[in-house]
C-alpha positions in Angstrom: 152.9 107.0 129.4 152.8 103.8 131.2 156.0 101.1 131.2 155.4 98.4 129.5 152.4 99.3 127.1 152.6 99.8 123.8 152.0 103.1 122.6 148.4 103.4 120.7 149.4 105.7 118.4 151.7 103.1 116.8 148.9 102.2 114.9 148.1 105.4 113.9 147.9 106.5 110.1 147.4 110.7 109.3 145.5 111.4 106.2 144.4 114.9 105.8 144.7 116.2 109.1 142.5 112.7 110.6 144.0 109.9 112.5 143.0 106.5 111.2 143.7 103.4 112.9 143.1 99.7 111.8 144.5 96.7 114.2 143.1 93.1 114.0 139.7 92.2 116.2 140.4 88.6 115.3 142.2 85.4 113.9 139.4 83.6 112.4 139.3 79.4 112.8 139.5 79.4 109.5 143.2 80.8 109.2 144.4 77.3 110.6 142.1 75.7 108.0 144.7 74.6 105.0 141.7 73.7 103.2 139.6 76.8 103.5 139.6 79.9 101.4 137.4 82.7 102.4 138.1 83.8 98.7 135.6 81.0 97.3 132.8 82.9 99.3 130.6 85.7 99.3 130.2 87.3 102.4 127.3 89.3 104.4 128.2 90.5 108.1 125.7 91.6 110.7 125.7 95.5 111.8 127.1 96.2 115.1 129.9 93.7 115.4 127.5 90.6 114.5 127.5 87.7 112.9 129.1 86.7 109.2 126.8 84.5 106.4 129.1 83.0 104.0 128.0 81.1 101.0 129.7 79.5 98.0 130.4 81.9 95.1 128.3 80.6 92.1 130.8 82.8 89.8 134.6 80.4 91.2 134.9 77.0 90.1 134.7 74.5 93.1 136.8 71.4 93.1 134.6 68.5 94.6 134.4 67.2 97.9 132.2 64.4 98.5 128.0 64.2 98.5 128.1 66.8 101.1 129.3 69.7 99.2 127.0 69.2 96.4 124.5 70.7 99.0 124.4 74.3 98.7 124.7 75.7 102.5 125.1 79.5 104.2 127.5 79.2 106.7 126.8 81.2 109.8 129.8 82.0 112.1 131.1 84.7 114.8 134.0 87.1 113.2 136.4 84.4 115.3 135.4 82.3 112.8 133.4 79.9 115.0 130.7 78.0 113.8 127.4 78.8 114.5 125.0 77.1 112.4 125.3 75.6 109.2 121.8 76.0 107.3 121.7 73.7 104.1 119.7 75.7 101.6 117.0 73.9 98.9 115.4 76.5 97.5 117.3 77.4 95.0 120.1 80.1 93.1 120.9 82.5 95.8 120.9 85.9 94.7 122.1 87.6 97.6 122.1 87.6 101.6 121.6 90.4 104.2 121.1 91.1 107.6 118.7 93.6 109.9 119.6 95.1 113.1 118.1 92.3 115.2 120.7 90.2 112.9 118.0 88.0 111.4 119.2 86.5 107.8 118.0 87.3 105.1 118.0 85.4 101.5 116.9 86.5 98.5 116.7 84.0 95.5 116.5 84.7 92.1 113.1 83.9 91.7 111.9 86.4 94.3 111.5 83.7 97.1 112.7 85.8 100.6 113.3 84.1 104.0 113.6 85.5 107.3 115.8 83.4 109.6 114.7 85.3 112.6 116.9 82.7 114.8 120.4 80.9 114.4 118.4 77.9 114.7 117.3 77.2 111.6 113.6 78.5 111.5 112.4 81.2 109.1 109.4 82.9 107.8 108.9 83.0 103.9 107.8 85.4 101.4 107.3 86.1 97.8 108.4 89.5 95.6 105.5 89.1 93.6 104.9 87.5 90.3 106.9 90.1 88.6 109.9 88.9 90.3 109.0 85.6 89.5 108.5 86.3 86.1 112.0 88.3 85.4 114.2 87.6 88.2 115.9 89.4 90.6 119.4 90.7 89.9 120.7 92.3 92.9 119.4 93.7 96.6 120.9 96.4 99.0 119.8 95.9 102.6 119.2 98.7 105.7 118.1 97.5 109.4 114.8 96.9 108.8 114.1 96.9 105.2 115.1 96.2 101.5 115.4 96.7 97.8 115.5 94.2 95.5 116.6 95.0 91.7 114.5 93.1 89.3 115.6 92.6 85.7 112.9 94.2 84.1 114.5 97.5 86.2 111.7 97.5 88.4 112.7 98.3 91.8 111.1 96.3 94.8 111.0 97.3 98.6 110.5 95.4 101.3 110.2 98.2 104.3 109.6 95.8 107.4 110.8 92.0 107.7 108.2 90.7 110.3 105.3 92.6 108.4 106.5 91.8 104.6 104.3 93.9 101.9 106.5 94.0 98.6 106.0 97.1 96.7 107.5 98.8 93.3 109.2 101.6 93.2 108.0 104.3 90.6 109.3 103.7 86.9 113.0 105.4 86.8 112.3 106.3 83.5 115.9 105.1 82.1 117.2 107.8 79.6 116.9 105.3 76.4 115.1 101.7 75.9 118.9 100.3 75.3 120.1 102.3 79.0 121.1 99.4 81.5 121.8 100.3 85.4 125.2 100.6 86.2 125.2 100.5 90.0 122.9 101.4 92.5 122.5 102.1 96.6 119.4 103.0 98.7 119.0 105.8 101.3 116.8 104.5 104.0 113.9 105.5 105.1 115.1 107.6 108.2 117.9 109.3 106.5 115.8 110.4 103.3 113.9 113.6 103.3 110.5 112.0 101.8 111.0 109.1 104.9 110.4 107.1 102.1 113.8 104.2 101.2 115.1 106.1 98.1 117.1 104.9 95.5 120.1 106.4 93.4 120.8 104.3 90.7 123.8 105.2 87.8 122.5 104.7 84.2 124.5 106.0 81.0 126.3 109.5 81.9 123.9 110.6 84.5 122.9 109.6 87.8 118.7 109.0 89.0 116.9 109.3 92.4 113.8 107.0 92.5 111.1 106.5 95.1 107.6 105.5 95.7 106.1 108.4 93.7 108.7 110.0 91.6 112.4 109.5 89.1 114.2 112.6 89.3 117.5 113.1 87.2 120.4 114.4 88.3 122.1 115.5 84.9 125.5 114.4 85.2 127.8 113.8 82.5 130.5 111.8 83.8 129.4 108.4 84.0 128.8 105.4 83.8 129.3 105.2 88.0 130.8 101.6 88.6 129.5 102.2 92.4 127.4 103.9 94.5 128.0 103.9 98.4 125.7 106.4 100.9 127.3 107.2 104.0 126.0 105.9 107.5 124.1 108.9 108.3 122.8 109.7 104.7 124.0 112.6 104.1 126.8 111.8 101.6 127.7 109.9 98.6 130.5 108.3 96.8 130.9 107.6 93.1 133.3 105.3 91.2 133.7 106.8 87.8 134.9 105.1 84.6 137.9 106.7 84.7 139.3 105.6 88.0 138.2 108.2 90.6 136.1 108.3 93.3 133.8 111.1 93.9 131.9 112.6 97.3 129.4 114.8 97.1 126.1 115.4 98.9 123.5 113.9 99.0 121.3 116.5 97.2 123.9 116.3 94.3 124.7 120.2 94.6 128.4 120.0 96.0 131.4 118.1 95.4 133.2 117.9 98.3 136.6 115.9 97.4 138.0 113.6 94.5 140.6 110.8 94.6 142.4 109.6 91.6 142.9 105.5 92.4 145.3 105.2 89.0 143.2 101.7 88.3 141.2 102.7 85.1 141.1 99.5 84.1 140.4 97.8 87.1 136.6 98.0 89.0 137.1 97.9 92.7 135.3 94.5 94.0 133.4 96.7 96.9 133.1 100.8 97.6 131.8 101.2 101.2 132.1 104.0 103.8 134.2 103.8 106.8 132.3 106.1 109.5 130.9 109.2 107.8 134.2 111.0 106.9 136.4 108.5 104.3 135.4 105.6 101.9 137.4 102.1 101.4 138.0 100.5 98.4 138.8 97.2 97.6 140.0 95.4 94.9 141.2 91.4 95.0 144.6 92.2 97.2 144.6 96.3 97.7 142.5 98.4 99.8 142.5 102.3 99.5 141.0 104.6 102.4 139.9 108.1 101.0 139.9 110.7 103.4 138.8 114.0 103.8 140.1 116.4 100.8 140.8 113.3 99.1 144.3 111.7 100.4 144.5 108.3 100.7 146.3 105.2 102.6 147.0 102.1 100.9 146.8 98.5 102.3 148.1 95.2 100.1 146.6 91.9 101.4 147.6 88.4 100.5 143.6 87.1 99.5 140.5 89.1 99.1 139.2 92.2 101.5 135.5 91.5 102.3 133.8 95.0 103.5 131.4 95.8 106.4 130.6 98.8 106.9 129.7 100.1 110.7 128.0 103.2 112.0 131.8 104.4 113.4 134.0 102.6 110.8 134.4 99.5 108.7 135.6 95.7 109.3 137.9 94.4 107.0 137.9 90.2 106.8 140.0 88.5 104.9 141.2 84.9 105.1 144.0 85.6 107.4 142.1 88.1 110.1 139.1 90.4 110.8 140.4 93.7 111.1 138.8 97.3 112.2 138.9 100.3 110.2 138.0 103.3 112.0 138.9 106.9 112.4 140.6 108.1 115.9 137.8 109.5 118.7 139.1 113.2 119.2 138.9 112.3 122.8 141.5 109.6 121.8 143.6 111.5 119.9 143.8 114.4 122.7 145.1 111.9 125.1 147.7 110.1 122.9 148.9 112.6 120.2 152.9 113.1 120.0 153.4 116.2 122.5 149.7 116.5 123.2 149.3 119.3 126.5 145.9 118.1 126.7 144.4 117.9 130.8 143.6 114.4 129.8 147.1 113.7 128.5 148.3 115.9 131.7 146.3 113.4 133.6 147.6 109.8 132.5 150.8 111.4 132.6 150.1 112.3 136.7 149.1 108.8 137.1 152.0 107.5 135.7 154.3 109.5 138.1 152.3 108.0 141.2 153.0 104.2 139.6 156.4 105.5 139.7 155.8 107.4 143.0 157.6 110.2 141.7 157.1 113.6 143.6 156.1 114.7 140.0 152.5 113.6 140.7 151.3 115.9 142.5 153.2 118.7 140.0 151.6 117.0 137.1 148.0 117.4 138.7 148.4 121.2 140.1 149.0 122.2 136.4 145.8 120.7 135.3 144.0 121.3 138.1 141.7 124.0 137.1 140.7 121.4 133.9 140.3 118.6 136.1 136.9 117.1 135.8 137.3 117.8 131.9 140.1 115.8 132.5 138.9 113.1 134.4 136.0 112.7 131.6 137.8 112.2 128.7 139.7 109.7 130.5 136.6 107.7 130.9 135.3 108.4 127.2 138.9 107.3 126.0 138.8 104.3 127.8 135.3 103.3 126.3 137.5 103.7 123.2 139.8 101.0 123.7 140.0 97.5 122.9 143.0 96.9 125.0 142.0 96.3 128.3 145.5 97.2 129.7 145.3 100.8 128.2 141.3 100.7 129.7 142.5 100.3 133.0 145.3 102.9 132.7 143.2 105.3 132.0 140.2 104.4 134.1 143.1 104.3 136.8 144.3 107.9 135.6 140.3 109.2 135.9 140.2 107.2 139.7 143.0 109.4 140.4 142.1 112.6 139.4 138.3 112.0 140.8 140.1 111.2 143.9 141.5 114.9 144.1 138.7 116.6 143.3 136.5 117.3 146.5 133.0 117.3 144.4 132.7 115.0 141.5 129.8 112.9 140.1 130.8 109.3 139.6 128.0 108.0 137.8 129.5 108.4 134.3 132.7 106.0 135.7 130.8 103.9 137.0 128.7 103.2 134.0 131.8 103.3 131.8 133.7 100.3 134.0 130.5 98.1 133.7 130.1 98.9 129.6 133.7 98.0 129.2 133.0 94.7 131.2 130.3 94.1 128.9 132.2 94.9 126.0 135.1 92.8 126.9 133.2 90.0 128.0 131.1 89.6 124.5 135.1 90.0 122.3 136.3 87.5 123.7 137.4 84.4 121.5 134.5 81.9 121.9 131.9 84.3 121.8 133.5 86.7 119.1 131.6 90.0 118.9 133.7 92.9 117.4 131.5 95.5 118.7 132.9 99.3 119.7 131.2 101.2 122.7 129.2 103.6 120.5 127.9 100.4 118.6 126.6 99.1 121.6 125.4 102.6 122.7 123.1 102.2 119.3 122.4 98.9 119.9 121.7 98.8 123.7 122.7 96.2 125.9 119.1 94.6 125.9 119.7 94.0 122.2 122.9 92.5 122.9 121.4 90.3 125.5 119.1 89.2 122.6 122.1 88.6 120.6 123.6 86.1 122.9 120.6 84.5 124.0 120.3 83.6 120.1 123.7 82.3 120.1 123.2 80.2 122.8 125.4 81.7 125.2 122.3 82.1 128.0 125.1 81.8 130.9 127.0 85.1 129.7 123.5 86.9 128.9 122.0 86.1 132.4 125.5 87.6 134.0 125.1 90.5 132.0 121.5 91.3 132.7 122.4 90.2 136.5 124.9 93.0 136.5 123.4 95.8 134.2 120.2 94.7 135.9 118.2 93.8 133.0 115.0 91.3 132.7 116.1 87.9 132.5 112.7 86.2 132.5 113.2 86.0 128.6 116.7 84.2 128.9 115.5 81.6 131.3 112.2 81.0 128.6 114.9 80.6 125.6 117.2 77.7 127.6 113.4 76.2 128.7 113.0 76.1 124.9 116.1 74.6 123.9 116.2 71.9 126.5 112.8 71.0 125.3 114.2 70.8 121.6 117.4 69.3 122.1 117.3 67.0 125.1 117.1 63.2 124.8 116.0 62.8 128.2 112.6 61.7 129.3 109.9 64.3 129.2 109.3 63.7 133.4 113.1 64.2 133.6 112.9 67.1 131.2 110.0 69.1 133.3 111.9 68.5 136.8 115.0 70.1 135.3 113.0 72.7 133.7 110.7 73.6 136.8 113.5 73.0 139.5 115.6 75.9 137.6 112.9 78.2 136.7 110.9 77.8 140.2 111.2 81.0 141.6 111.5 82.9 139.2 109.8 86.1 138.6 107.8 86.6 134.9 108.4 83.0 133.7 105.8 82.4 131.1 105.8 78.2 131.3 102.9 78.9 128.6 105.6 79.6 126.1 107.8 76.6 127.1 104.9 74.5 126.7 104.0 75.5 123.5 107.7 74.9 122.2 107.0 71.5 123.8 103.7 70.6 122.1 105.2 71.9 119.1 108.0 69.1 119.2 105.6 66.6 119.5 106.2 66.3 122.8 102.1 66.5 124.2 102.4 65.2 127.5 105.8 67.6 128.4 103.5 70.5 127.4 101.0 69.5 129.7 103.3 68.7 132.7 104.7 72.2 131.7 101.2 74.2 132.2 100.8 72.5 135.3 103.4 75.5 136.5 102.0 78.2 135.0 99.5 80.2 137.1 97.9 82.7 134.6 94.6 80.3 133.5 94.6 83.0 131.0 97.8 81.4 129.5 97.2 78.1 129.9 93.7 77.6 128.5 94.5 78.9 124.7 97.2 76.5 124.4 95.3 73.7 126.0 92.4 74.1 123.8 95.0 74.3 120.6 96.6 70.7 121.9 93.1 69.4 121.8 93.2 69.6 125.9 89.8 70.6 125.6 88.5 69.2 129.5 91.5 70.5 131.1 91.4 73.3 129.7 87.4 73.7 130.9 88.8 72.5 134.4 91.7 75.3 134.4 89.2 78.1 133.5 86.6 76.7 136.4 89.5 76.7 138.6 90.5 80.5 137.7 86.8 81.2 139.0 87.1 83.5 135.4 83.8 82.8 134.4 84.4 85.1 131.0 87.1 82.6 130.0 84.9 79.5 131.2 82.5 80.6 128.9 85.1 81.3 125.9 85.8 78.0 126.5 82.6 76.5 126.3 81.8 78.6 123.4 84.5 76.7 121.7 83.2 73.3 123.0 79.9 74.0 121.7 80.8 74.5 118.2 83.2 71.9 118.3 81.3 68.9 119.6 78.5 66.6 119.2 75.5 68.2 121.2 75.3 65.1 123.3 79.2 64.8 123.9 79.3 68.7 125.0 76.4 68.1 127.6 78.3 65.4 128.7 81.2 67.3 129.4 79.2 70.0 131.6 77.0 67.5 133.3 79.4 67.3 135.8 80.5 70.6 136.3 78.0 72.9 137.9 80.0 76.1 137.0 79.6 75.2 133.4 76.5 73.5 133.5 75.2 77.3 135.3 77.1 79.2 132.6 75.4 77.3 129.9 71.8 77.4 131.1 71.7 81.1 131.9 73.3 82.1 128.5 70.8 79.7 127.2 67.3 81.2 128.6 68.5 84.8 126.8 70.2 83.6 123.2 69.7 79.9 122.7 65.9 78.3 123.9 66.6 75.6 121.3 70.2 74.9 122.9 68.1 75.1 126.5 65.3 72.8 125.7 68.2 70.1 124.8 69.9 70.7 127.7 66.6 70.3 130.1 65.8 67.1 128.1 69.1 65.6 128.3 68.9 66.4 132.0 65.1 64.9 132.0 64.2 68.3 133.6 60.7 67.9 132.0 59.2 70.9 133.8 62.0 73.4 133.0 61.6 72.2 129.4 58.1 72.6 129.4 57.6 76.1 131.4 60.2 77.0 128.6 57.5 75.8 125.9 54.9 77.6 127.6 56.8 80.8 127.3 57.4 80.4 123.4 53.7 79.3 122.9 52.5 82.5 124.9 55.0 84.5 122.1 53.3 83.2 119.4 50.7 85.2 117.0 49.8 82.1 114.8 47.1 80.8 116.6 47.8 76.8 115.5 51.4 76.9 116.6 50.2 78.4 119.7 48.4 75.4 120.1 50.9 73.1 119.2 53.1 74.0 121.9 50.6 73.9 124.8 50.2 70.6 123.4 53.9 69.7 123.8 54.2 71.4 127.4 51.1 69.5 128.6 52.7 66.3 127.4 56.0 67.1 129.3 54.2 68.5 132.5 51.8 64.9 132.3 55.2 63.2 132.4 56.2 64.7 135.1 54.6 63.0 138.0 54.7 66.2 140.3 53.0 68.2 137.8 49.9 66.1 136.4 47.5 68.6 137.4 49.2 71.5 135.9 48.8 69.2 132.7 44.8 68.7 133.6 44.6 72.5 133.5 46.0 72.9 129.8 44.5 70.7 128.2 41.3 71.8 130.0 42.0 74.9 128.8 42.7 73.3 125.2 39.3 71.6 124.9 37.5 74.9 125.7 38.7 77.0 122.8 
């Protein structure tokens, strides 16, 4: 063990054979705060170490504070507790708030009204849960990554199964036992964990306990309810019951096996939250006390000074309270092989070699030979373990202990070290203070670092998200188009100041889209930026839309001529055609031949009307009469026949160079 290091396992907690540990990710901002309680709010946190939405509980009496606070707003901070937006909400009672995986926000109202906040700038996208909703209300939602289920209070069950493409639909009937049954508790299996891939919903009514999907209710007839909660494990395969009696049940999924049972002693007391931590033990928390079942059902016991809000994660659980933001979480075997009081492990062998050599001991070399046929094993786990650790002194111990041991051996591959000593860079990088992410290295593993890159760019934090796609070598074309957008949005400058700054940082650049920037532009008013802006971009492809959608209609034309695209010169001058006075549009194309050609030769095949208006604009009287001539030689009615020769004879007699062509129809005219 290394000097000076405190031992990991002080932390450590045995229940049932498992190691759990829990240490403290942060001190939130608001700790120092005298006159903030995190007690007076309900709280939603983002999956993989993201975000927190807080909002006002509508159930705790709030002493007033001035005009502001009469404003209902969600509060939207790191788990450090810093600030990140503050959206004031006018839509009206808040039922409840969730997050996806791409930690957009999501609120539900009471009235069925559902936003999308897919930025932490404020903008959403709005739907409605139907008139139904509308009608009766909605009483309570349970959230997955993509998807959700609201509860109405007519017990109609609502899901939502993707946020960007919204289509609202019920749930079959559950078919509740009697008319005077009311729904306990419920919890949804999503879509990729349930067997039908359909969300699924197991809802707790009277003694029994009801699965309900798109197409059918099935009953599970139990006889020990009413549930008080209903939690599903991470991976779907288990689930945990609060009876009425106090005791907390896991059984599978398929409700054909109870696998443990844990008497709380708090009959008269509901637990405020039931939640998983990983896939192997389940927290509860009431106002000050948190229990942790584990397997076989033991249990450790926490008491808090203020309220235990519950996240759940994929590999454990956060636990924020007024005072910290804390980390639930069972101990990685891998962890636990190294670590464990007396372990004989190779990897333990191995930290201990490395230790020796710190020391340079002769026992070193010892330690090593009696590990050595284990070695790359060895030097592994290190590497795992070290992922493991939030502690970047232990992370360099025993990245130092697998440095040494890959030293000795004469053949081993280094990618996996590598790899690990830039993830832990990443990770360690993204928990610090300011930027306050408490995410663990199979999180990110699930969430990938391009994801996370998302995540910052979001926050603002484009500096940290370039270095980390500079280093992991990632795309960084959308980071630079995100700070383009914000400077546009937020900068007082001048818009000729604003595009120098903008072009002088992105020149060079490889897949900047300056389309994009100047739409974000034109859609802040700011017209002539947007302009300057498509100046830069080189695709005419990308730059004509958006011209023609900021009423740029002739630049647009004179972009598309200068692409030498004559498809998208004649997409625009489709548009012009149908959008403009006849006289205005010829005009426009008088004095561009490339048009001008475009519009004639489409003309002589789908439009002689639009041609003979173009030829007379242009006083071409012999083109507009050879074109009569044509029509009158297509026509089986022998007095419109006539009628036209007549026309073109008049055009062809105007024309000075073709009076005799004139002579000869009308010669022809006075012999029939």
């Amino acid at each position: 063990m290394a000097s000076g290091l405190q031992n990991p396992t002080s932390g450590w907690e045995l229940v049932s054979g498992q190691y759990y540990r829990k240490f403290t990710l942060f001190t939130p901002a608001w700790a120092d705060d005298e006159d903030f309680n995190l007690d007076d709010y309900l709280v939603a946190g983002a999956p993989f170490g993201g975000a927190l939405a807080l909002w006002k509980d509508p159930r705790k009496f709030h002493a007033y504070q001035g005009a502001q606070s009469a404003k209902p707003t969600i509060i939207i901070c790191n788990l450090a507790g810093r600030l990140l937006r503050r959206i004031t909400w006018d839509r009206g009672a808040i039922q409840s708030i969730g997050w996806s995986d791409d930690e957009h926000l999501l609120v539900v109202t009471t009235d069925g009204t559902v936003r999308c906040y897919y930025d932490l700038q404020g903008n959403f996208t709005q739907f409605s849960l139907g008139a139904e909703a509308e009608e009766h209300g909605v009483v309570s939602c349970r959230f997955w990554g993509s998807g959700f289920v609201a509860l109405l209070a007519s017990n109609v069950f609502v899901a939502v199964n993707r946020y960007d493409e919204p289509r609202p639909r019920p749930l079959v009937d559950p078919k509740l036992p009697n008319p005077d049954s009311k729904i306990h508790s419920w919890a949804l299996i999503p879509p990729n964990y349930s067997d039908s891939r359909h969300v699924e919903v197991i809802m707790a009514t009277d003694q029994t306990i009801l699965i309900v999907d798109s197409s059918d209710s099935t009953d599970q007839i139990l006889q020990n309810g009413p549930f008080h909660h209903i939690s599903v494990s991470p991976n779907g395969s288990y689930v945990a019951l609060y009876t009425g009696d106090g005791k907390v049940w896991v059984i599978d999924v398929k409700f054909e096996q109870k696998l443990s049972e844990y008497d709380s002693g708090k009959m008269d007391q509901i637990p405020i939250d039931v939640q998983w931590c990983g896939i192997d033990s389940v927290v509860l928390a009431w106002e000050d006390e948190v229990h942790m079942v584990g397997p076989n059902g033991a249990a450790l016991r926490w008491y808090y000074d203020s309220r235990v809000n519950l996240v759940p994660e994929m590999d454990g659980i956060r636990m924020i309270t007024t005072e910290k933001c804390e980390f639930l979480q069972r101990v990685p075997d891998v962890t636990r092989s190294i670590f464990e009081f007396g372990s004989s492990s190779p990897p333990a062998g191995l930290l201990e070699a490395v230790g020796h050599l710190e020391r340079k001991s002769p026992k070193a070399d010892d330690a090593i030979q009696l590990i050595r046929p284990s070695l790359p094993e060895a030097v592994s786990a290190c590497v795992q373990a070290a992922g493991h650790e939030f502690n970047t002194d232990w992370q360099k111990q025993l990245l130092k202990a697998a440095s040494f041991g890959k030293s000795v051996l004469e053949l081993y591959n280094s990618d996996d070290f590598v790899e690990m000593s830039k993830t832990l860079r990443v990770l360690n990088a993204v928990r610090y203070y300011e930027v306050g992410f408490g995410i663990t290295v199979d999180q990110l593993e699930r969430l990938t670092p391009d994801k996370l890159v998302e995540r910052l760019v979001a926050r603002q934090e484009h500096l940290l998200a370039l270095r980390i796609s500079d280093y992991l070598n990632l795309p960084t074309d959308k980071i630079y188009i995100h700070w383009a957008c914000m400077k546009v949005k937020i900068s007082a400058d001048d818009e000729a100041t604003i595009c120098e700054r903008i072009v002088s940082k992105l020149s060079g650049k490889r897949g900047i889209a300056f389309d994009e920037i100047a739409k974000s532009a034109f859609e802040e008013g700011r017209g002539r930026l947007a302009t300057q802006l498509l100046n830069y971009e080189p695709r005419a492809g990308r730059q004509v839309p958006l011209l023609m959608s900021m009423e740029e209609d002739e630049i647009a034309l004179d972009k598309a001529i200068e692409s030498m695209d004559s498809d998208l010169v004649f997409y625009v001058l489709l548009h012009l055609k149908n959008k403009l006075p006849i006289a205005t549009f010829f005009r426009i194309i008088n004095d561009r031949p490339l048009a001008y050609s475009l519009i004639e030769s489409s003309a002589r095949v789908m439009d002689t009307e639009l041609l003979k208006d173009l030829y007379y604009q242009d006083d071409r009287k012999t083109d507009g009469a050879n074109v009569i001539l044509r029509e009158s030689l297509a026509q089986e009615n022998f007095t419109t026949r006539i009628d036209k020769l007549k026309l073109a004879s008049k055009l062809l007699k105007d024309s000075k160079d073709h009076q005799v062509d004139a002579t000869v129809i009308i010669s022809l005219l006075l012999s029939v």
